[in-house]
C-alpha positions in Angstrom: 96.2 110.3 89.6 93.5 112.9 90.2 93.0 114.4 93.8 89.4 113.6 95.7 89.9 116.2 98.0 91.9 119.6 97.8 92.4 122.1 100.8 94.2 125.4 100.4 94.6 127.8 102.9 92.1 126.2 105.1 91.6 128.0 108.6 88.5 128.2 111.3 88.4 130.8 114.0 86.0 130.1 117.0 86.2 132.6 119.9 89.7 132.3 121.3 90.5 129.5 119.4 91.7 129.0 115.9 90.9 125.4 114.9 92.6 125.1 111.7 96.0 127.7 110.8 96.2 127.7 107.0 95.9 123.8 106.6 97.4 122.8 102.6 96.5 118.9 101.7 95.7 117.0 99.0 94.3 113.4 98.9 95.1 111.0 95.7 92.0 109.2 94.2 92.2 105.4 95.6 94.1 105.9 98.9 93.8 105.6 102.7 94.9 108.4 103.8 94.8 109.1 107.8 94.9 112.0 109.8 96.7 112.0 112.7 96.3 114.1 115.8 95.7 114.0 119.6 92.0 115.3 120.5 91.3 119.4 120.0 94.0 119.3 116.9 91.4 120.1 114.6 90.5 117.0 113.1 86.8 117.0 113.0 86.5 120.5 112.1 88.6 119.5 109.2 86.3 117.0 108.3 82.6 119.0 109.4 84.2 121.5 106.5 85.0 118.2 103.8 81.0 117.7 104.1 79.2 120.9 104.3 78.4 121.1 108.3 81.2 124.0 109.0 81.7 126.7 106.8 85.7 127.9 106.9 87.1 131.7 108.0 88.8 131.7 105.1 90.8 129.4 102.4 89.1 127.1 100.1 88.4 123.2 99.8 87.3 121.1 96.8 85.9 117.8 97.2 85.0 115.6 94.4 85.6 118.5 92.8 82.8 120.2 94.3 82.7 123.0 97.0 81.5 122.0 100.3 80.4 125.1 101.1 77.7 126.0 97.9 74.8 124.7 99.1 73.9 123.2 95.8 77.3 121.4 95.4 76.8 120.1 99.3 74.1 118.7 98.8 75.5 116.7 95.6 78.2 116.0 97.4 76.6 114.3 99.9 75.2 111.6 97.5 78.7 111.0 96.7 80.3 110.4 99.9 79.8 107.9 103.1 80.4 109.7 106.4 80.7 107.6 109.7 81.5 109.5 113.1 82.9 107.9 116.5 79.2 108.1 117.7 77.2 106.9 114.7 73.3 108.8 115.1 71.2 105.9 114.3 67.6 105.0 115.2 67.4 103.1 118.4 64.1 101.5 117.7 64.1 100.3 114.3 66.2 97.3 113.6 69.0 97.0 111.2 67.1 95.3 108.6 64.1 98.4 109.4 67.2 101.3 108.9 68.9 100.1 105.9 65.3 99.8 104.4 64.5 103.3 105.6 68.2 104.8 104.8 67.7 103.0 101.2 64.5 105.4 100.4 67.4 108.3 99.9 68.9 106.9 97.2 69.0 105.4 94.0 67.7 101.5 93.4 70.7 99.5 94.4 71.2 100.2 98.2 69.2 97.5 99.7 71.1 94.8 98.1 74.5 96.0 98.9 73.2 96.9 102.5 71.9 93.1 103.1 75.3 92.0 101.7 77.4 94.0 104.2 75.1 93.3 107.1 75.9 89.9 105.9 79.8 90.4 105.5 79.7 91.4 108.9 77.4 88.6 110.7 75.0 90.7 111.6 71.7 89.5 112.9 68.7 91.7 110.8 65.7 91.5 113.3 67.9 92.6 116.2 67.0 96.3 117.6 70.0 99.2 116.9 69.4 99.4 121.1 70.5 96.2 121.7 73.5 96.0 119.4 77.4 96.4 121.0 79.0 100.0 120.2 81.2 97.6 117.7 78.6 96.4 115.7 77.1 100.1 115.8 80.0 101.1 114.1 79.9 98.0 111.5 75.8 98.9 110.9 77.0 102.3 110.4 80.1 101.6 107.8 77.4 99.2 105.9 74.7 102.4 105.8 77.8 104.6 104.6 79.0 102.3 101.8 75.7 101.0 100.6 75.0 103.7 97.9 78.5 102.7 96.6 80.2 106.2 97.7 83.4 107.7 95.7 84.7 108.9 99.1 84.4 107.4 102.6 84.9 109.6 105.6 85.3 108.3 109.2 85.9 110.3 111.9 87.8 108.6 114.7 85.5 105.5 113.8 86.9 103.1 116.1 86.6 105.2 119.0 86.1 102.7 122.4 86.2 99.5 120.2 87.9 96.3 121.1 91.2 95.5 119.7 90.0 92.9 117.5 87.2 94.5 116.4 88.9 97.8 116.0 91.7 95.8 113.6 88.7 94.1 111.7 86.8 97.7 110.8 90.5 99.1 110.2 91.7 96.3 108.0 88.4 96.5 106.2 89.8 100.0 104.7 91.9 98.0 102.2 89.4 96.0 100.5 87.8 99.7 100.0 90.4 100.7 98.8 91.2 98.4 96.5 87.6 98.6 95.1 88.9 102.2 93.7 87.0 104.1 96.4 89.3 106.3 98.3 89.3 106.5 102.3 90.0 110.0 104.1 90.0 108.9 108.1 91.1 110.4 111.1 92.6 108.8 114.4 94.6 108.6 117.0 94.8 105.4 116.9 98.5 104.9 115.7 99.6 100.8 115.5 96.4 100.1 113.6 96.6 103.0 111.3 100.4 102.1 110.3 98.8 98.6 108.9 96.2 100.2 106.3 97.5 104.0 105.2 99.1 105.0 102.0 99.3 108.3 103.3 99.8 110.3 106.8 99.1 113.8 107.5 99.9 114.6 111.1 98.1 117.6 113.0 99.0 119.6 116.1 96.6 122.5 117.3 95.1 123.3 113.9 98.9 122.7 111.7 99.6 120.5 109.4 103.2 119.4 110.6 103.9 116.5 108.4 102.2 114.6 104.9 103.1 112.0 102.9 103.1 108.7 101.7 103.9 106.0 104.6 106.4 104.5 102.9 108.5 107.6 101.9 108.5 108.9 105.7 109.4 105.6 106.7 112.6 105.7 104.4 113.6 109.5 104.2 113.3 110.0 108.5 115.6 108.7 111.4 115.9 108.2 115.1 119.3 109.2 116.6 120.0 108.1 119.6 123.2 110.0 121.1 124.9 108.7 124.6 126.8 112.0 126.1 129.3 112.3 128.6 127.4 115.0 130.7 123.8 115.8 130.1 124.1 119.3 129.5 126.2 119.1 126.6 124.0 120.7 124.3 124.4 119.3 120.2 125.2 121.1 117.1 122.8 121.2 114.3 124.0 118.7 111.6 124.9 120.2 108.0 122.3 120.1 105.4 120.4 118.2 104.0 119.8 116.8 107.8 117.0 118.3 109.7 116.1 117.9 113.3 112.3 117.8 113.7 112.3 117.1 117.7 114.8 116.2 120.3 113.9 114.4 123.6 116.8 114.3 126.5 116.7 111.8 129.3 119.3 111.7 131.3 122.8 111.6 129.9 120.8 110.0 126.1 119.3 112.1 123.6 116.9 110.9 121.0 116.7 113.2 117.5 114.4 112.9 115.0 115.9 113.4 111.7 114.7 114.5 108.5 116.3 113.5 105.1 120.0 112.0 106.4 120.0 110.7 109.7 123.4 108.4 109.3 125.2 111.6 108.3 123.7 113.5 111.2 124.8 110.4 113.4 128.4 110.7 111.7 128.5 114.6 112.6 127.5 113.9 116.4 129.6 110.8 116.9 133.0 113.1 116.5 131.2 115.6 118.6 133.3 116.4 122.2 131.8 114.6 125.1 129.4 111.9 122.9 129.8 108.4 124.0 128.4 106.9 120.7 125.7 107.1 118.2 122.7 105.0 116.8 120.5 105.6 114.2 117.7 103.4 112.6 114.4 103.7 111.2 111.6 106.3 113.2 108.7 104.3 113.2 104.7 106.3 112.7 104.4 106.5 116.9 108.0 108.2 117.1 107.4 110.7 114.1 103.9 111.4 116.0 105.4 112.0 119.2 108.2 113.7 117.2 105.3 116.4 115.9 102.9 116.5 118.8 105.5 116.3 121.6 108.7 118.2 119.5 109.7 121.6 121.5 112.6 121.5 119.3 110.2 121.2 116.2 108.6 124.8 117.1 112.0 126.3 118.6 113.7 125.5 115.5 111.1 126.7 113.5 111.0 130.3 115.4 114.3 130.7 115.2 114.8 130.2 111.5 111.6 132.8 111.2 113.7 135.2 113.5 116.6 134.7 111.6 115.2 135.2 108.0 113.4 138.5 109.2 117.0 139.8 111.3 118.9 139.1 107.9 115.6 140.9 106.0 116.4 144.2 108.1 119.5 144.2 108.3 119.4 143.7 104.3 117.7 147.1 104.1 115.3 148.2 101.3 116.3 146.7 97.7 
């Protein structure tokens, strides 16, 4: 399976903020993959980069096998792939019969039909004004406009921003069928209970870091939540043995919730015979817990400075080879 997009490296630097730190992804042709991340984790800079609007500080980024940031290769890309943002820029005075006819006159022969036969999937009333329409069929005027021209690749930025829940499950659920139609969908959200119906994949970002990809399924199977009940709240717990990994602890009161990576029912085994633990549950994290566990997890980043202190302690202390 060939990858549609391909990031290496990726960073943006605006004045006192870096927006992306060395972001690594890859998206397989004929996916949903969805980018998760609370607001200001870099997710539409990300995606201004995918189509030519930002130019990165430095790394790289293939798209369709094109570069985003040739000007040349934008612009073909462009033809290639349908773009909808939370706060779709459309003409306010023409109708939506009047845009798709004036949208159409940027492409090859073809878009028209496939316009009318979205507006039409949709229920969408031609001769009524873009002014008059709700934001949620805005957004379905706007996915119709983007997948007219019969795109490769379909981009949506946080596209069901202020929607109802219905509507936001109908535009959501509409991923599949394009999907399955061989196109692949790259979108970003934060909007976790719907997203868990339609990915394939997850990537999940936290101030400008990619802190954890994959497919759905996979994540589901190979992470854990362990709940431990201790005898005194300030017993602190030992890290489990290998191949167990802790990605982020929460304590509340005398109960501590882990998030673990790879083994969690040995990890649960280790604790249980612990001094001072009551008992031990694990079961299944589900998408909002392994969110939480990468946008909330002190004991993600504590861990992870800690390992980088220890590998550069044992580099000096290793001396010169």
């Amino acid at each position: 399976m060939n990858d549609v997009i391909e990031i290496d490296g990726l960073k943006m630097h605006f004045r006192g903020c870096d927006a992306l730190d060395g972001v690594d992804l890859r998206v397989p042709a004929g996916t949903v993959m969805a980018l998760l991340g609370e607001n200001g984790a870099g997710k539409t800079t990300m995606i201004r980069i995918l189509t030519g609007f930002q130019t990165p500080t430095a790394g790289s980024c293939r798209v369709l096998g094109l570069d985003p940031a040739h000007r040349d290769q934008a612009l073909e890309l462009r033809k290639r792939v349908g773009y909808v943002s939370d706060a779709p820029a459309l003409y306010d005075w023409m109708s939506i019969g009047e845009i798709g006819w004036f949208t159409a006159s940027f492409f090859p022969a073809g878009f028209t039909e496939r316009y009318r036969e979205m507006i039409d999937r949709y229920d969408l009333p031609v001769g009524r004004k873009i002014k008059q329409l709700s934001k949620g069929q805005r957004s379905k005027v706007a996915l119709s406009l983007a997948l007219a021209h019969d795109p490769e690749l379909l981009i949506l930025d946080e596209p069901t921003s202020g929607l109802d829940p219905i509507v936001r499950r109908e535009f959501l659920e509409s991923m599949i069928t394009v999907a399955a139609a061989g196109r692949t969908v790259f979108l970003s959200s934060h909007q976790i209970a719907e997203i868990e119906r339609v990915a394939d994949e997850i990537a999940i970002m936290h101030k400008g870091k990619l802190q954890l990809v994959g497919p759905l399924d996979e994540l589901r199977d190979s992470i854990s939540m362990v709940t431990v009940s201790l005898s005194d709240p300030l017993i602190a717990l030992e890290d489990p043995p290998e191949p167990s990994v802790i990605l982020a602890e929460i304590t509340e009161g005398r109960q501590k919730q882990l998030v673990v990576r790879d083994d969690g029912h040995s990890a649960a085994d280790f604790w249980r015979k612990a001094s001072g633990v009551l008992s031990t549950d694990c079961r299944p994290a589900s998408l909002e817990e392994l969110f939480v566990a990468c946008t909330r997890g002190d004991s993600l980043y504590k861990r992870q400075a800690s390992d980088e202190m220890g590998r550069s302690t044992k580099s000096m202390e290793a001396g010169p080879s």
